[in-house]
C-alpha positions in Angstrom: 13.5 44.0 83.3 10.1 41.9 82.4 10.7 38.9 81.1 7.5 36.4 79.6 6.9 33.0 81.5 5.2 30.6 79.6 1.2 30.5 79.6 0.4 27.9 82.6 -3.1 26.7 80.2 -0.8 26.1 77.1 -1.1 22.1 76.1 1.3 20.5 74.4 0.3 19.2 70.6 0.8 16.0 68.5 4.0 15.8 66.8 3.7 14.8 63.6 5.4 11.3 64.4 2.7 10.9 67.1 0.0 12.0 64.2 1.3 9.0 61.7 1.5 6.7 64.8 -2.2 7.0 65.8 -3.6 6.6 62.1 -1.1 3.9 61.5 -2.9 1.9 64.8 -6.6 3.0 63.8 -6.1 1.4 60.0 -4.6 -1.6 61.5 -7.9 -2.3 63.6 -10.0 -1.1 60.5 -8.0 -4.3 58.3 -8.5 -6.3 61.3 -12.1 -5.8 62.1 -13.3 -5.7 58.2 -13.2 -9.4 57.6 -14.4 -10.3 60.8 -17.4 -7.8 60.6 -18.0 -9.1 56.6 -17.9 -12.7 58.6 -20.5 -11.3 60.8 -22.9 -10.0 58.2 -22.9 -13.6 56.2 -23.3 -15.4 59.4 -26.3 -13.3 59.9 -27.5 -13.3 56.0 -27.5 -17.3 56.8 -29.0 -17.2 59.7 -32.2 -15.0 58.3 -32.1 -17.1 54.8 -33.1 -20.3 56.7 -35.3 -18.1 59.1 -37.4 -17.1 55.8 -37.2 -21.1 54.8 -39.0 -22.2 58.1 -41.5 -19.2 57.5 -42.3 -20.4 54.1 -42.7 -23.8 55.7 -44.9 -22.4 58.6 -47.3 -21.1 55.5 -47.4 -24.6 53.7 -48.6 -26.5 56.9 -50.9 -23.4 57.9 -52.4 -23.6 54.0 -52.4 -27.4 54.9 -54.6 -27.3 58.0 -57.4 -26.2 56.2 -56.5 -28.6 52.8 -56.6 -31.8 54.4 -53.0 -31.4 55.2 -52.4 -30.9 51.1 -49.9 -28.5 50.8 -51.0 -25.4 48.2 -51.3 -26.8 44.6 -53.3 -29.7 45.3 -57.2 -29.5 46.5 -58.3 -31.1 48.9 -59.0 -34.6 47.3 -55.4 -34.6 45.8 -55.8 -33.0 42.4 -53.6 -31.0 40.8 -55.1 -27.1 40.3 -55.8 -26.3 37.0 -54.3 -23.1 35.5 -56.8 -20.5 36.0 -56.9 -16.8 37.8 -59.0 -17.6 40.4 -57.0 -20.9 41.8 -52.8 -20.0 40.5 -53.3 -16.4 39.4 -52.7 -18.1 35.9 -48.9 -18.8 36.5 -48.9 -22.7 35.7 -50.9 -25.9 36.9 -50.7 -26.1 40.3 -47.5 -28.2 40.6 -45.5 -25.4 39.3 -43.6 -23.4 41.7 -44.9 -20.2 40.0 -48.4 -21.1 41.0 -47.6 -22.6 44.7 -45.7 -18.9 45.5 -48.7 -17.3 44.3 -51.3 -19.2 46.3 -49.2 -18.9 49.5 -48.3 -14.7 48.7 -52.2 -14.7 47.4 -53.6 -15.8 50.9 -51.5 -13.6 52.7 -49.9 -17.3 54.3 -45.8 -14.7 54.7 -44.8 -11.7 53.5 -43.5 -11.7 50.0 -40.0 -10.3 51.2 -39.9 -13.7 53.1 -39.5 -15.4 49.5 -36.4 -13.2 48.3 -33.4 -14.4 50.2 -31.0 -11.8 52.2 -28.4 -12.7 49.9 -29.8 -11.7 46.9 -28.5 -8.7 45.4 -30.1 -9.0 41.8 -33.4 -9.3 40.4 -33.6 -13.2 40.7 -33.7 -14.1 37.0 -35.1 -17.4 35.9 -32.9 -20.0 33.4 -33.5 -23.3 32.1 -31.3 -26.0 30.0 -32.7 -26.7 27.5 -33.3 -30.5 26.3 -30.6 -30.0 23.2 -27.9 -29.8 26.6 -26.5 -26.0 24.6 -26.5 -22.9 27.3 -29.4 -22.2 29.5 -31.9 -19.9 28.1 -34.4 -17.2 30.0 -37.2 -19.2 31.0 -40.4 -17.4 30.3 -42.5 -14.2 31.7 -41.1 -10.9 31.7 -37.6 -11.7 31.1 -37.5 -14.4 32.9 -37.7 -12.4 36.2 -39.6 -14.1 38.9 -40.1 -12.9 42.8 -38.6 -16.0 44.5 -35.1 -16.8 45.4 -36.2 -20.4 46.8 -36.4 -24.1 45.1 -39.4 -26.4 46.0 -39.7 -30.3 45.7 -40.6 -31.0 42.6 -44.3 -32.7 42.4 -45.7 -32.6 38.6 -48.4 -34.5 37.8 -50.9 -34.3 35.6 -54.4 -32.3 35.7 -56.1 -35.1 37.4 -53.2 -35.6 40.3 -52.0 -38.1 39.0 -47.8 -38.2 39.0 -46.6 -38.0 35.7 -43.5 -40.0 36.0 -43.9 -42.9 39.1 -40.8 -41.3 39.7 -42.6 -38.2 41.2 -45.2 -40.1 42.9 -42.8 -40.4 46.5 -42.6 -36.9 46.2 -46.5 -36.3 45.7 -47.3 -37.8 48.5 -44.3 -35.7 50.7 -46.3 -32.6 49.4 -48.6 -32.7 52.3 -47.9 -32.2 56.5 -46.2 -35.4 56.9 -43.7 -34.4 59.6 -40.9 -36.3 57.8 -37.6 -35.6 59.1 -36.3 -37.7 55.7 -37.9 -35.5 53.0 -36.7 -32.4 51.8 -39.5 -29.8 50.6 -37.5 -26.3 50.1 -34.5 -25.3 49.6 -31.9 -22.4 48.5 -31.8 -23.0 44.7 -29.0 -23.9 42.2 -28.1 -20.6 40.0 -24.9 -22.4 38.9 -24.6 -23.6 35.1 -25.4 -26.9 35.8 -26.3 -29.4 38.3 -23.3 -31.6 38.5 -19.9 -29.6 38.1 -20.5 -26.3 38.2 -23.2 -25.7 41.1 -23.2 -22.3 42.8 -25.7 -20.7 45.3 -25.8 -16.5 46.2 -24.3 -17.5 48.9 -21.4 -19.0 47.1 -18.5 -18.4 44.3 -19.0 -20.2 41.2 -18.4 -24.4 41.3 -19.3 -24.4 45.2 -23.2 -24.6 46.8 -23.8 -23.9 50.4 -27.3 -23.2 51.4 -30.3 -23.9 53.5 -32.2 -27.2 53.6 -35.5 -27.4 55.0 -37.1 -30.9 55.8 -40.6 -31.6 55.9 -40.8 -31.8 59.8 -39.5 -27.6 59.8 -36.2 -28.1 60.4 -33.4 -26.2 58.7 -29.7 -26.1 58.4 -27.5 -24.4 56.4 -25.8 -26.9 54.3 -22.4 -27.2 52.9 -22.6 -30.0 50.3 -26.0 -31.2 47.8 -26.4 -35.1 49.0 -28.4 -36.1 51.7 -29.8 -39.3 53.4 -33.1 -38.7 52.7 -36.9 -40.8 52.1 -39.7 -40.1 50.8 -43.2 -41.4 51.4 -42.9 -45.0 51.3 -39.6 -45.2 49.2 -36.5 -46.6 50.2 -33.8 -45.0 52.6 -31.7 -43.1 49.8 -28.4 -43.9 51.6 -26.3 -45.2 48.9 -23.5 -43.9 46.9 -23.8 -41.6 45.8 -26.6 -40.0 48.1 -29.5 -37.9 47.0 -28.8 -34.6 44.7 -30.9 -32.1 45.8 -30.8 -31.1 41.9 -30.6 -34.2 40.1 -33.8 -36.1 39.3 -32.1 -39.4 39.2 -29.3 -41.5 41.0 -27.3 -44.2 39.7 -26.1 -47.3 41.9 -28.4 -50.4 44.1 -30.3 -47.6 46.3 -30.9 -44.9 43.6 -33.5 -42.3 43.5 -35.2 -44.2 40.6 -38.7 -45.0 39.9 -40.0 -45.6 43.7 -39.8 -41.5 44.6 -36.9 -42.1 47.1 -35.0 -39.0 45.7 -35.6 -35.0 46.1 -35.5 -32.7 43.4 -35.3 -29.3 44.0 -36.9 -27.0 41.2 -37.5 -23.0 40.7 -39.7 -23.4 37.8 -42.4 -25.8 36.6 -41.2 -26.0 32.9 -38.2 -28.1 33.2 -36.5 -30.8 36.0 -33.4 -28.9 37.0 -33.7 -24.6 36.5 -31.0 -22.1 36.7 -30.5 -18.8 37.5 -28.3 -15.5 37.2 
């Protein structure tokens, strides 16, 4: 009698405990490798934001080789540009941020995604407190909406170059190629409601800023805190207590920012000290 033997090619399969086993494993190295790659990606979003900030920089002193070492929005004998389309594209005077952007993305100085930071996700929307202290209202434009994610030191003056406050005047005079390792000159902006308790950046969750700072002799560090030892022009070292505010035009205490232009100010607009945004 012929009897079947079993095929010698026949391969044994999962069971279904085997089955559960194996996905069980591959989810567990999923949950453990998700954080680490979501650490990965903001290390890397960091690491290009302050890429973009020594970029931006690199245009400024570029622009300033052929300005008398004036960074854009002065001429070359120190004056202030006047709002017109052929010098700011009509965006402000030529302290405003609006109008320094558009003479460094007129000239072709960086590519214009080298103003939007990595870690922007939104249409960078411009806010400003108003001077009656209620809630920060749109700013001005279409909506508000600018194509910058980045603060610039803050150098208003009037139409003749001549600072406005003497309070700006230290930072006038930082507005050129000094090579300063003291003076701050860009910086990832404040989009938080205020400048004092609830600062945020996009890299940050609400009341927290951490960003890039970028100093006047190109280099840049991703910052976790808003006060810095810093000097500009021929101020006084800033190194008191409390330090200098990136976003706060003033200090209190024997070695404030005060009149002599020894404190930074970092601005996204040119209609109002401290600007905020969504």
């Amino acid at each position: 009698m012929l009897t079947s033997s079993p095929r010698k090619n026949a391969r044994p399969g999962f069971t279904l405990i085997e089955l559960l086993v194996v996905i069980s494993i591959i989810a567990l190295l999923i949950a453990i490798l998700l954080p680490a790659l979501g650490a990965a990606r903001r290390t890397a979003r960091r690491m290009q934001n302050s890429t973009q900030l020594r970029g931006i920089h690199q245009g400024l002193v570029t622009f300033a080789n052929s300005n008398k070492n004036i960074f854009p929005g002065y001429d070359s004998s120190g004056d202030c540009l006047d709002n017109t389309d052929q010098t700011t594209g009509s965006s402000s005077l030529g302290h405003g941020v609006e109008a320094r952007y558009w003479i460094l993305l007129n000239g072709d100085y960086f590519t214009p995604e080298y103003a939007i930071s990595p870690s922007e996700t939104e249409n960078v929307t411009e806010y400003v407190e108003p001077a009656t202290g209620t809630a920060p209202v749109e700013f001005s434009g279409s909506g508000g909406t600018k194509h910058y994610s980045y603060a610039l030191l803050m150098v208003r003056s009037d139409g003749a170059g001549t600072p406005a406050n003497p309070q700006y005047a230290g930072r006038v005079a930082e507005w050129k190629q000094t090579l300063n390792s003291q003076a701050i000159v860009i910086s990832d902006r404040n989009v938080g409601a205020n400048e004092t308790t609830a600062l945020q950046s996009v890299h940050t969750e609400a009341e927290e800023w951490s960003g890039s700072v970028l100093w006047n002799d190109n280099h840049v560090g991703f910052e976790n805190d808003v006060a810095f030892e810093t000097k500009y022009a021929n101020g006084s070292l800033n190194d008191g207590t409390p330090a200098d505010n990136l976003f706060l035009d003033t200090e209190t205490g024997a070695n404030s920012g005060g009149p002599d232009g020894t404190n930074a100010l970092m601005i996204k607009s040119g209609a109002a000290n401290v600007s905020f945004a969504e």
